[in-house]
N, C-alpha and C positions, 0 to 999 in steps of 0.2 A: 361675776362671783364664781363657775363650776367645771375645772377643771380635771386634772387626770395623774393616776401614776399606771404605767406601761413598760412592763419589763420587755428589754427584747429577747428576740431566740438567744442569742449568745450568752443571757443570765438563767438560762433554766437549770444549771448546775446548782445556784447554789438562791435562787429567785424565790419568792412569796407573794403573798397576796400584795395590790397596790391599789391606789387610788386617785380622782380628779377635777373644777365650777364651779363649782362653777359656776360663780362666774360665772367662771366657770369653769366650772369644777367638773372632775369626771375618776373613774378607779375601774382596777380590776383585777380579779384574784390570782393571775397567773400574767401571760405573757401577749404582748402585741404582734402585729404581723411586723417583717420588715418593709421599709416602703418601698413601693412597684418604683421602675424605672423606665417605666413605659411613658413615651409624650402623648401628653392629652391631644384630639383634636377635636374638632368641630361637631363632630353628629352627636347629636341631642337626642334620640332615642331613649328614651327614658324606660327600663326594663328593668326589674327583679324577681328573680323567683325565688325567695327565701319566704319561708312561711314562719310564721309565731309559734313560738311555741306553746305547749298546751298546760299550762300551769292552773293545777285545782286543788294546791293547798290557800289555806286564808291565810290572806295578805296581815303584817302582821303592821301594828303600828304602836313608834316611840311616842313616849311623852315627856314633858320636862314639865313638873307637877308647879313650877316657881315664876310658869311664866302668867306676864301680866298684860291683856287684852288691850291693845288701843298703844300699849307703848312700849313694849318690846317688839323689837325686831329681828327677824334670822337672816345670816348677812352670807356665814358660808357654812358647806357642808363635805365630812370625806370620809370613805370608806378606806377599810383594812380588811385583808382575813378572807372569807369567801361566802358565798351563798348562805350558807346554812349556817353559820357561826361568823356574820358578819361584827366587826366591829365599828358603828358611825362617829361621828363625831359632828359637832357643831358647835357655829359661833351665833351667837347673841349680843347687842345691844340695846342699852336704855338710855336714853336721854335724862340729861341729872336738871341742867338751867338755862338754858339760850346756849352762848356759846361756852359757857364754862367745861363743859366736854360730855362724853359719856364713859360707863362702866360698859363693859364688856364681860360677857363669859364664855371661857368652852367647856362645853359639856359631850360627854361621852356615855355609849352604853356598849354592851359584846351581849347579842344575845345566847341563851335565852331571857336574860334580860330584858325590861322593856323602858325605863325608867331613866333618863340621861341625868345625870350626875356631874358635878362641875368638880372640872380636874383644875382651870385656874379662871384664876379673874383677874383682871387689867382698866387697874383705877384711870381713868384719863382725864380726873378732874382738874388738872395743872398740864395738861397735853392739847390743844384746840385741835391737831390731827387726829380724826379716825379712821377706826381700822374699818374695809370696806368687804375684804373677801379672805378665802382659805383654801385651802385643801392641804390632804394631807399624801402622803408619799412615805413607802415602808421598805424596810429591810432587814431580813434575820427575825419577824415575827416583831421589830421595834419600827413602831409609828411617829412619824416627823410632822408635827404641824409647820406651815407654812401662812402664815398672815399679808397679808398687804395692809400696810398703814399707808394713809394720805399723806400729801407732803403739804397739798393747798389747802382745805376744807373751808376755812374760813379768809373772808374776801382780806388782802393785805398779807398773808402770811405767805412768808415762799421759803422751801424746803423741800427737798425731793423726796419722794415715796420711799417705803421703805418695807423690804421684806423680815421680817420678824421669824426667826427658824428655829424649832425646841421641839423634845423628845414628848411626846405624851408621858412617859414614865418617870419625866424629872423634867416639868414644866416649869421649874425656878433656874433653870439656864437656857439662858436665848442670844442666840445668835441675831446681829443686823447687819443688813448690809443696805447701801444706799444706791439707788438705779439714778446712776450718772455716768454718761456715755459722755468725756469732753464737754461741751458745751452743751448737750440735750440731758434735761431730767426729767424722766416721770415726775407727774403733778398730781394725776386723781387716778385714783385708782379704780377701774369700772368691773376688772376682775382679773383673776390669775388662775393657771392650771398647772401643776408642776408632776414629775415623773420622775424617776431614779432612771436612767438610761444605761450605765455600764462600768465598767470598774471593778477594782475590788475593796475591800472590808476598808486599807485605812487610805483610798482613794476613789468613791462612790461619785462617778456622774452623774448630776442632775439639771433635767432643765423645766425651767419657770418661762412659760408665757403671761407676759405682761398684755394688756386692752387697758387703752384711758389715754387720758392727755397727756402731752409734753409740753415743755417751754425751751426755747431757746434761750442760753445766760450770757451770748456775748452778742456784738453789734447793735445797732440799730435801726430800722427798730429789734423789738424780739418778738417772738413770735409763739404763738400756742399752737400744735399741731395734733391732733388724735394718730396715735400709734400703735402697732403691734409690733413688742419687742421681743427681743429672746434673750435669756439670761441663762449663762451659763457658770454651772457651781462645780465643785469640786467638796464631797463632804466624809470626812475620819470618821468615820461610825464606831470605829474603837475608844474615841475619846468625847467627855464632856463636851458641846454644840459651845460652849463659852472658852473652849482653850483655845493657845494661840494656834493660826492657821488650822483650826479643826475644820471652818467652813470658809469657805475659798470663790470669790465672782471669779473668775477667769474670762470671762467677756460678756459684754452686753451689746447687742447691735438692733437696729432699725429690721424688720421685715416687712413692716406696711407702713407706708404714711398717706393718713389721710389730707382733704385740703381742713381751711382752720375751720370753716363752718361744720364740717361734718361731725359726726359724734361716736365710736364707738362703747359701746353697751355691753360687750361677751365677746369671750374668747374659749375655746378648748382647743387641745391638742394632744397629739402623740407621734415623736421621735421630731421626724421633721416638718410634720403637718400640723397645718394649724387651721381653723376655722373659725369666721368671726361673724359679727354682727354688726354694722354701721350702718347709718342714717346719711345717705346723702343730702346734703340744706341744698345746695344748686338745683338739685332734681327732683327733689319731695319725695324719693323710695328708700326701702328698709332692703337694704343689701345684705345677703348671708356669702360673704366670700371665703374662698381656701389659699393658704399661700402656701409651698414648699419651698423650707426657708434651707434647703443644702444646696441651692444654686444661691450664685451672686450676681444680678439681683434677683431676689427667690422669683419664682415662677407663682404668677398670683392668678386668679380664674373667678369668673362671679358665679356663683351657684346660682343665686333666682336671686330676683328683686321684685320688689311691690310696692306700690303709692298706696295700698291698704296695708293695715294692719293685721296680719295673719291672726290674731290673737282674737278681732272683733270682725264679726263680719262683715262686708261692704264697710267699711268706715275708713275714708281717707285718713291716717295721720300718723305718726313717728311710734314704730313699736317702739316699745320700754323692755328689751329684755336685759333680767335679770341674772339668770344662770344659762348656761350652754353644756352639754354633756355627747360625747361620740363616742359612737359604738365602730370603730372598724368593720372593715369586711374580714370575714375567715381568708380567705383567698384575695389575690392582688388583685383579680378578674370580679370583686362581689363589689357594692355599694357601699358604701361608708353611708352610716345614718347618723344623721344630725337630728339631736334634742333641745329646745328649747322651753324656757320658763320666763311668764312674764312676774308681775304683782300677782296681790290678792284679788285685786279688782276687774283681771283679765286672765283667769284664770286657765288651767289646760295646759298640753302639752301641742306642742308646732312642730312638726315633725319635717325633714328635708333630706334628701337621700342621694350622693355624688359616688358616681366613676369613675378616679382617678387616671384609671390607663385610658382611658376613651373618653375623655371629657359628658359624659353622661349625665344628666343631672332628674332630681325629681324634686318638681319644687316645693316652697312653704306651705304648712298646709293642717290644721287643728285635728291632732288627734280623733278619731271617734271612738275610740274605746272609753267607755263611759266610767271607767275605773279612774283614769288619766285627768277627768276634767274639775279636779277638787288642787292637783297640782299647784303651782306657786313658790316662787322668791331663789328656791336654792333646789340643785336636781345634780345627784350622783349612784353611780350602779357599776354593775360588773360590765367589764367594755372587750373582754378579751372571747369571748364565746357566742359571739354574735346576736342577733337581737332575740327578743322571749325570754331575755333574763330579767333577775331585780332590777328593777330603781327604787330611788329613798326620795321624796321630793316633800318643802311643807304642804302640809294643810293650810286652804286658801281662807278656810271659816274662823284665823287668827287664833288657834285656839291652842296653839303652842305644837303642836303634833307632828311628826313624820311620821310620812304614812308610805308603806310600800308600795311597787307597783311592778308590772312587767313591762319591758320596752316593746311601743308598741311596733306592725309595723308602719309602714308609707301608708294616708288614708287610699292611694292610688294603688297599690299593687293588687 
């Protein structure tokens, strides 16, 4: 579900707030670091001295006053704007008949608002694909939602995923595009994290990290593979998202491929980096890995693994994560913190902490800020100011709410 938008240094001329899981989703209201060029090695000293920040105003929380207990669901989530005048946004589904499809909503609020309000809805009673995750990605003060629709959802049905791309401000024109790489198509979508990366006004780069399955469409046999892709766009922010060539794939390639049993769950990212979440079936552990996808082929590293569940304590078995959100380091030399979100039924925030230049890692590990442990499904925040900022993550008690929070930090530091 919870990805990111990440301006780099080279967009602070003319750059705003952005957002990302995510999935996984993840945002932030200014700018990312650029990525370290340093090779990772081996030492595992696990070190941070970054402290939380000291946040003593009350945590503020949205409602969507429509939602309905036991059968709605909140699938993604994304920030705009900054801190103090954030603007969220979220996606919702409800289940209409078996497989006849679902409605969908997104809904938005710009505090000091509190109240999310439904900007559009997306009938999908004649569609068996759903949509799975969002995030949203900004430019000029103008918010771009980003959707992932299913290609497979229902058993027999094959068509490739599709990202769905529209302005919050004129949500009746959408862009699609379809992730088909030759013979590989995305199939389910487990989540997407998108960025605006660089450009200008009527040539804006942007890039979408894909997590979830693929299929192979030629030989035999064919094959199902869990992937982490990267999609690269090209978007006219001066024209309508439905004109011609206003939004643009310019490539889509392979960064990770799982084997077929394995499962990816989450993804987030920013520039080149990316971090995921898969399950390996051969080994029985919940791997959080990092690739940097500007080598070929990217440079891939495991951050921790576990035959438990970070989510339950001592319990052998396949975490369920839902959303994924990063917070960069300030500096090339700081830790990258990794967020995660499972269900409602496993609630809390998992927190995981990497050193890019020095292969450093801190591993998985359940939030203990007791603020954090109501957490669930979808989890986005400001990712450019290092951690003791906001997050936005559901309320786990189903009761429709995002509830703020601060990033906490490693239970280990």
């Amino acid at each position: 579900m919870n990805t990111s938008l990440i301006f780099r240094t080279s967009l602070l001329a003319f750059s705003v707030s952005l957002v990302a899981c995510g999935g996984g989703s993840g945002g932030s209201s200014n700018t990312a670091q650029e990525p370290s060029d340093n090779t990772p090695s081996d030492n595992t000293d696990n070190t941070d001295n970054t402290d939380n920040t000291d946040n003593t105003d009350t945590p503020v929380v949205l409602s969507d006053t429509t939602w309905s207990a036991g059968t709605d669901r909140v699938l993604g989530l994304g920030f705009n704007g900054n801190s103090e005048t954030p603007e969220i946004t979220m996606m919702k589904g409800a289940p209409v008949s078996g497989q006849d499809g679902d409605v969908f909503s997104i809904r938005s609020v710009t505090y000091p608002a509190t109240e999310l309000s439904e900007i559009k809805n997306i009938d999908n009673l004649t569609d068996r694909r759903d949509f799975q995750d969002m995030d949203v990605i900004s430019h000029n003060n103008e918010s771009y939602v980003v959707a992932c629709q299913d290609g497979s959802d229902t058993t027999g049905y094959t068509s490739a995923v599709s990202l769905h791309i529209f302005k919050v401000s004129d949500t009746g024109k959408v862009a699609e595009l379809d992730l088909i790489d030759g013979s590989i198509e995305a199939r389910e979508c487990s989540g997407i994290s998108a960025e605006f990366t660089q450009g200008t006004n009527e040539a804006m780069g942007a890039t979408v990290y894909y997590g979830g399955d693929t299929m192979t469409t030629s030989g035999s046999p064919q094959y199902r593979y869990p992937r982490i892709m990267k999609v690269e766009i090209t978007i006219d922010t001066t024209v309508d998202v439905d004109a011609t060539d206003a939004v643009v794939m310019d490539s889509l390639t392979t960064v990770v491929r799982g084997d077929i049993n394995d499962h990816i769950s989450g993804v987030t990212g920013f520039g080149d980096h990316v971090y995921y979440a898969q399950y390996d079936d051969s080994e029985g552990t919940n791997n959080l890995g990092y690739a940097n996808s500007a080598s070929s082929p990217a440079t891939v590293r495991n951050v921790d693994w576990s035959a438990n569940d970070p989510f339950v304590t001592g319990v052998a078995q396949q975490m369920l994560v839902k959303d994924m959100f990063v917070i960069p380091g300030t500096t090339t030399t700081d830790f990258d913190h990794i967020y995660m979100v499972s269900d409602s039924d496993a609630s809390g925030i998992v927190v995981a902490g990497y050193r890019r230049d020095m292969n450093l890692k801190q591993p998985m590990a359940l939030s203990d800020d007791a603020a954090t442990e109501n957490c669930s499904d979808v989890l986005i925040g400001v990712s450019d100011q290092g951690i003791g900022q906001k997050l936005w993550c559901h309320d786990a008690t189903d009761s429709g709410n995002i509830i703020e929070v601060y990033s906490p930090v490693h239970p280990g530091s």
